[in-house]
C-alpha positions as CSV (number, residue, x, y, z in Angstrom):
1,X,-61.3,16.8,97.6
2,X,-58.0,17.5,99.1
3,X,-57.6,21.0,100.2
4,X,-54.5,23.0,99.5
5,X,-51.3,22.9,101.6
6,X,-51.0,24.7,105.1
7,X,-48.4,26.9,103.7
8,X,-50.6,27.9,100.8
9,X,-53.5,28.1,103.4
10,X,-51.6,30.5,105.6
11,X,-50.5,32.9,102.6
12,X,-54.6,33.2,101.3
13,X,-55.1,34.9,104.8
14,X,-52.9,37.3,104.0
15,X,-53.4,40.8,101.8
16,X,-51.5,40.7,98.2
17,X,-48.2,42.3,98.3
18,X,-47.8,45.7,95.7
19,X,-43.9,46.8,94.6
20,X,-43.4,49.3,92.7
21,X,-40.1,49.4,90.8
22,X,-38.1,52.6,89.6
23,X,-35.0,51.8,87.1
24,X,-32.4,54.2,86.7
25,X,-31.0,55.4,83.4
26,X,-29.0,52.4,82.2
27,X,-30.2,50.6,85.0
28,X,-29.4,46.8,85.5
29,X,-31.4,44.2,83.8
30,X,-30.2,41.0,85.5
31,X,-30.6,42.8,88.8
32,X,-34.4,43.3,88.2
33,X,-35.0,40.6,85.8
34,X,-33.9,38.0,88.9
35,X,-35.7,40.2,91.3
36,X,-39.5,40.7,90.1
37,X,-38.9,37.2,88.5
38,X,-38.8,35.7,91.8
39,X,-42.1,38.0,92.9
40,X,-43.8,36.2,89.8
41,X,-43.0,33.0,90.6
42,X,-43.8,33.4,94.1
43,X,-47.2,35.4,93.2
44,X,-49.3,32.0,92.8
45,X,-48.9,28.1,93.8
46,X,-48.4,27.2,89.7
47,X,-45.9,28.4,87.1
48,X,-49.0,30.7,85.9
49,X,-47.5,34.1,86.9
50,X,-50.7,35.0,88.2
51,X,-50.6,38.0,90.4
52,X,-52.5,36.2,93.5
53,X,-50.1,37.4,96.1
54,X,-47.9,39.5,94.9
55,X,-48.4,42.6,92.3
56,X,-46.2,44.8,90.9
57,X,-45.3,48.4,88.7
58,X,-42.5,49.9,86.6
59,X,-43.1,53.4,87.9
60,X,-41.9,56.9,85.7
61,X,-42.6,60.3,85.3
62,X,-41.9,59.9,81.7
63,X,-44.5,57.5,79.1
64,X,-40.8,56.5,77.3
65,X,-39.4,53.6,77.3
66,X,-36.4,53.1,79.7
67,X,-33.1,51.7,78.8
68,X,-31.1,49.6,80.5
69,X,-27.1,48.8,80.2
70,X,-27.1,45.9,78.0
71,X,-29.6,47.7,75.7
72,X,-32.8,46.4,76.4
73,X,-35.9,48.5,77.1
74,X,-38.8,48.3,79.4
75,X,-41.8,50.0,79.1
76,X,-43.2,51.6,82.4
77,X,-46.6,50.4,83.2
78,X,-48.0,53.0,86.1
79,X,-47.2,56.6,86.9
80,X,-45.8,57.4,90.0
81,X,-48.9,56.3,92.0
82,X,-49.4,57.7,96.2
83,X,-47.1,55.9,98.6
84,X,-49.8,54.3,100.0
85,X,-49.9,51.8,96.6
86,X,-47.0,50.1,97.3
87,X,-45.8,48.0,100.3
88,X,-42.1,48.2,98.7
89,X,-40.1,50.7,96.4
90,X,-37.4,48.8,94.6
91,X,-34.9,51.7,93.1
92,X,-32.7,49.4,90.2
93,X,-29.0,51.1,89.5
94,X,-26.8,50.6,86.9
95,X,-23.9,52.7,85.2
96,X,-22.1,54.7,87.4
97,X,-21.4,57.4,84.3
98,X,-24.4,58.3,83.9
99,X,-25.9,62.3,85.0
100,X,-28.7,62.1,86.9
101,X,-30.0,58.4,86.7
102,X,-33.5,59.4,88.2
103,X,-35.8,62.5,87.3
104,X,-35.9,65.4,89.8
105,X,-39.7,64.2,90.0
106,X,-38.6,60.2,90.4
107,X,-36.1,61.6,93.7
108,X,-38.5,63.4,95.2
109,X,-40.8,60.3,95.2
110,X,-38.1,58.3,97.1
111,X,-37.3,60.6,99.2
112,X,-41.1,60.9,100.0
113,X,-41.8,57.4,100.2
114,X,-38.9,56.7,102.5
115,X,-39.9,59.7,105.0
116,X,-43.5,58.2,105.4
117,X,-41.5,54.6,106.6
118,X,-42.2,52.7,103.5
119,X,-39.7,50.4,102.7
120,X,-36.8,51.0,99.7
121,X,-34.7,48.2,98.6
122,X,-31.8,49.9,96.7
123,X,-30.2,47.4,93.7
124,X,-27.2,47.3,92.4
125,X,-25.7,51.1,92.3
126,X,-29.1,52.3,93.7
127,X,-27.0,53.0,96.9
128,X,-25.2,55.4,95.1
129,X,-28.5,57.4,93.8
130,X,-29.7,57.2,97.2
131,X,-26.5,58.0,99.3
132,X,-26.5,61.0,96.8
133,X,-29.8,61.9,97.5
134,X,-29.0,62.5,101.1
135,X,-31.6,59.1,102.3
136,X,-28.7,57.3,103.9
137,X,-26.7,59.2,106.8
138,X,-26.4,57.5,109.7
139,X,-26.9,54.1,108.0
140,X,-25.0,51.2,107.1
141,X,-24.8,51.0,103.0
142,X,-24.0,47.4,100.8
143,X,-22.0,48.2,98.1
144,X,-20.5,45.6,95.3
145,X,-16.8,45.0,95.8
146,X,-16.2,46.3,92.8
147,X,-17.9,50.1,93.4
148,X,-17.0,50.4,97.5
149,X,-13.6,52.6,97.1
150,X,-15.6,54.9,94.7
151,X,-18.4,54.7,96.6
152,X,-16.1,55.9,100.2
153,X,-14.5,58.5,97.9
154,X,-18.0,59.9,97.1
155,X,-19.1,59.5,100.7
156,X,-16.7,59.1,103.1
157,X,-19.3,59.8,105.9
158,X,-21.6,56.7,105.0
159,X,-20.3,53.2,106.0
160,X,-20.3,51.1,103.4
161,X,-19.8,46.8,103.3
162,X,-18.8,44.6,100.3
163,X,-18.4,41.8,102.8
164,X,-22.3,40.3,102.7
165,X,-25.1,40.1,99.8
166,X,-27.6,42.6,101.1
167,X,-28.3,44.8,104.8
168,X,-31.0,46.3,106.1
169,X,-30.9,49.5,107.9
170,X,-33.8,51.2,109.1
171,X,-36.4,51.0,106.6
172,X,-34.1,50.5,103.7
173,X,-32.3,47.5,102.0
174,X,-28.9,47.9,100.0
175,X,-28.1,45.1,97.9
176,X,-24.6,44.2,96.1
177,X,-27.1,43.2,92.7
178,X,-26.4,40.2,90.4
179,X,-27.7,37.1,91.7
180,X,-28.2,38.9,95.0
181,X,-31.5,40.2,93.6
182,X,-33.1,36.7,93.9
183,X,-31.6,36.2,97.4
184,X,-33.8,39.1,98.8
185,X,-36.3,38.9,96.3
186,X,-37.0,35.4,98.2
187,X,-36.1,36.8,101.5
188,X,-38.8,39.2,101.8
189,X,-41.4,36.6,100.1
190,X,-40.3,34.5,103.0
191,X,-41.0,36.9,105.8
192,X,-43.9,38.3,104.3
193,X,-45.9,35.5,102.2
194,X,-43.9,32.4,103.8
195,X,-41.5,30.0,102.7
196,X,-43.2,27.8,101.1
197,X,-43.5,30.3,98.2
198,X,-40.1,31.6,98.6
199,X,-38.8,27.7,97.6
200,X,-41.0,27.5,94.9
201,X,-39.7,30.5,93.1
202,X,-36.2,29.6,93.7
203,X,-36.1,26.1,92.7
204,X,-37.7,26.8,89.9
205,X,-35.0,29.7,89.1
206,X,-32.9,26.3,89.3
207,X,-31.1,28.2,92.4
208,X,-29.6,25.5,94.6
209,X,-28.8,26.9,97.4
210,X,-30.7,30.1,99.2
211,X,-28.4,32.8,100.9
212,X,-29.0,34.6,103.5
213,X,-28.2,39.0,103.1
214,X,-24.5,37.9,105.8
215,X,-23.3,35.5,103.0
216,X,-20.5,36.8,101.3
217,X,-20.4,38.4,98.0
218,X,-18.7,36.1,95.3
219,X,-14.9,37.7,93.9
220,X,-12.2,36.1,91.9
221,X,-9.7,38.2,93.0
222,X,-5.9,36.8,91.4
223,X,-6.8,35.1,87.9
224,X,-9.7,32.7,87.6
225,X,-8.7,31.1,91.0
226,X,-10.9,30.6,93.7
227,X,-9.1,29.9,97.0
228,X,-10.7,26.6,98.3
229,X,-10.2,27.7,102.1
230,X,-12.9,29.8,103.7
231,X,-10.6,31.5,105.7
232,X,-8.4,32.4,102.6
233,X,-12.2,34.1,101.3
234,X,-12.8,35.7,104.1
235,X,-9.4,37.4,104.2
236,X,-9.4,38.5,100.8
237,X,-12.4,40.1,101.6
238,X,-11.5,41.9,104.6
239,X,-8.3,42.7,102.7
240,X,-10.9,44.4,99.9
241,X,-12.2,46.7,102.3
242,X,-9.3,47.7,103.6
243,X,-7.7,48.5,100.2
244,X,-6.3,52.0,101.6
245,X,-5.2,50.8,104.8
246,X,-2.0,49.9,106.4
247,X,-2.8,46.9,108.2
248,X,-0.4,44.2,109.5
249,X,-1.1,40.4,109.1
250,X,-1.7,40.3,112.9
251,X,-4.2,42.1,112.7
252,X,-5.8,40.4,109.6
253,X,-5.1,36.9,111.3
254,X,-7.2,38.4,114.8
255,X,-9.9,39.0,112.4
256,X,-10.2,35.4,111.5
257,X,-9.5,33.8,115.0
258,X,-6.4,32.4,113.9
259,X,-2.9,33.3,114.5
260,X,-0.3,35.1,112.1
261,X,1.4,31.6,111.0
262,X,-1.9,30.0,110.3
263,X,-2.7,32.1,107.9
264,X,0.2,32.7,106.1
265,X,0.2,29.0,105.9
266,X,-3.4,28.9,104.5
267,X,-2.5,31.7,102.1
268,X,1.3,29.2,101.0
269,X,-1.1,26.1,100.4
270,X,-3.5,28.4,98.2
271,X,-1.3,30.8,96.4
272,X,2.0,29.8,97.2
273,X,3.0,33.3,98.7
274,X,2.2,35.1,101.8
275,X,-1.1,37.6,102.9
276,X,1.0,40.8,101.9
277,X,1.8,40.0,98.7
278,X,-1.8,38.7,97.3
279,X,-2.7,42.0,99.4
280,X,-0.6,44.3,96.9
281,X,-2.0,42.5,94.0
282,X,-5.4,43.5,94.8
283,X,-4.4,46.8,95.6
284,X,-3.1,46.8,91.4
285,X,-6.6,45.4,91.0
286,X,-8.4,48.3,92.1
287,X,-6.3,50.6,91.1
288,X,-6.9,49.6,87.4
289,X,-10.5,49.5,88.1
290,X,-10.0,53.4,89.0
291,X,-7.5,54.0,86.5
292,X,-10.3,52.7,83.9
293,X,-13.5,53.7,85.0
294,X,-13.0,57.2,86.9
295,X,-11.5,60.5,86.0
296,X,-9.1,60.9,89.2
297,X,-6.0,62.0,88.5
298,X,-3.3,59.5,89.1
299,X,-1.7,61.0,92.3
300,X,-5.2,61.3,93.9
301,X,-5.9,57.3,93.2
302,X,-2.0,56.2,94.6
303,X,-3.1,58.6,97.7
304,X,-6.2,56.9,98.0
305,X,-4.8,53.1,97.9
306,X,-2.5,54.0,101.0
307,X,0.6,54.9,98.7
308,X,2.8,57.8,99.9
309,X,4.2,58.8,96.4
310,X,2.8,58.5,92.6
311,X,6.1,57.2,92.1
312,X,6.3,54.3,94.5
313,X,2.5,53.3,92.9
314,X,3.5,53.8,89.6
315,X,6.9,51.5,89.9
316,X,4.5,48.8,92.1
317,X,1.7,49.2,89.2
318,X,4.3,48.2,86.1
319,X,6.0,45.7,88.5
320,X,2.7,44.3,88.5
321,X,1.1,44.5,84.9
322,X,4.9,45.5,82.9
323,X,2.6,48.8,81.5
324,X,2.5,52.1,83.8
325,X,-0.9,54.2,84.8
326,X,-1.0,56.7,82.2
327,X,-0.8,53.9,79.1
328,X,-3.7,52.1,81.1
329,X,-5.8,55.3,81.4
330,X,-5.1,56.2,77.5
331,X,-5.9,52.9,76.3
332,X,-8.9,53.0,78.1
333,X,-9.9,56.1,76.4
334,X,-12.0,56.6,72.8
């Protein structure tokens, strides 16, 4: 009788992996639907989601059901159990609008876990709950593109990187979310169970193509046009988290290895205008992503982008979108 294979042999030695997962109020269901669907799938050689290598709890304080964004609700399946239980504490983020995503009791339990060297992986806007828990100072955060200017504005002392899928810094993970979640979902099965398991769960997730936490995050930055270049992606990115900066293409071209007329050739084939104006585009970008989703007053947000009057933002932002600030913001309003 043929024995199993020496990946499979080389994962029995091992001891079965616990996680214990913590979702926020109006937490993010594809972000830990892809992740603890990737532990199942990894937990046995068959599609049997049996719990052979890998276990797992939804942790609260609370016995009620917990609601996500979209609506859904998950029922917590464990109290929160001693650190010791768990080899990883996944914290799962969601809306930014929301007062005190976590319990007093559900902080205190992060903040405990972390300081005894457990592991956290932070999902989605879980960077936020934890950078406002104080558990990130001195370490390197990974923030969507979409949330890293609020994120600086909230905490300007943390570093924060929209250029990569994940990081790890000290003993805790920061993850952009989305899709992501499968990408260290399978990363840590990998390191921990082997690779043989991490495939399995991810082809049969029908993801092609495994990325590593330095790949970047996916943007559609000007329409529903994706630059074909790599260097074009990689400049838009830079260009993302530099929103508030006055940079020179130069500079941006040094970043890439290329020189100044390279790029702005790359950026004429793709766009058919230069670095600086694609630059001010995204700038309008953001600033209706502010302008939408935050209560900043309009001369704090054209500060904030790099502009040195309301006015010069305001006449830049109609040029842009034929529609000023303050009709944005009120449309945006109940």
């Amino acid at each position: 009788m043929r024995g199993p294979p020496d990946g499979t042999r080389n994962v029995q030695q091992k001891k079965r992996l616990r996680v214990g997962f913590l979702l926020a109020r109006n937490f993010t269901l594809s972000a830990f639907s892809l992740f603890v669907d990737t532990l199942r799938l990894a937990s046995d050689e068959q599609d049997f989601s049996g719990r052979k290598y890998l276990d797992w709890d939804v942790l609260s304080d609370e016995s009620q059901l917990i609601k996500s964004s979209c609506g859904v609700f998950v029922a917590p399946t464990a109290r929160l159990n001693p650190r010791e239980s768990y080899d990883f504490l996944v914290v799962v983020g969601g809306r930014l609008n929301i007062d005190e995503p976590l319990s007093a009791a559900q902080i205190e339990y992060v903040r405990q876990f972390g300081s005894k060297s457990g592991t956290i992986i932070a999902l989605c806007t879980a960077s936020f709950i934890l950078a406002d828990a104080g558990m990130l100072g001195g370490k390197l955060a990974c923030v969507s593109w979409l949330h890293r200017h609020e994120f600086q504005m909230r905490h300007p002392d943390i570093t924060a990187v929209s250029d990569r899928l994940f990081v790890r810094s000290g003993n805790i993970f920061t993850c952009a979310g989305g899709t992501a979640a499968a990408d260290l979902a399978a990363d840590l099965v990998e390191k921990h169970l082997g690779g043989q398991l991490a495939s399995k769960a991810t082809q049969i997730l029908q993801i092609e193509r495994r990325r590593s936490g330095a790949d970047f995050q996916a943007r559609i930055v000007i329409g529903q046009f994706v630059p074909k270049d790599s260097r074009v992606r990689q400049a838009i990115q830079i260009m993302e988290q530099f929103v508030d900066a006055r940079w020179d293409v130069e500079w941006l071209a040094s970043r890439l290895c290329i020189t100044r007329r390279h790029l702005e050739r790359l950026f004429k084939q793709e766009y058919g205008t230069g670095p600086r104006s694609i630059f001010k585009r995204i700038r309008m970008e953001q600033a209706k992503v502010l302008l939408v989703n935050t209560e900043q007053p309009i001369s704090q947000i054209a500060f904030d982008l790099g502009y040195d009057t309301q006015s010069q933002f305001s006449r830049q932002f109609r040029a842009q979108f034929g529609t000023t600030p303050t009709v944005v913001r009120s449309a945006a309003r109940p």
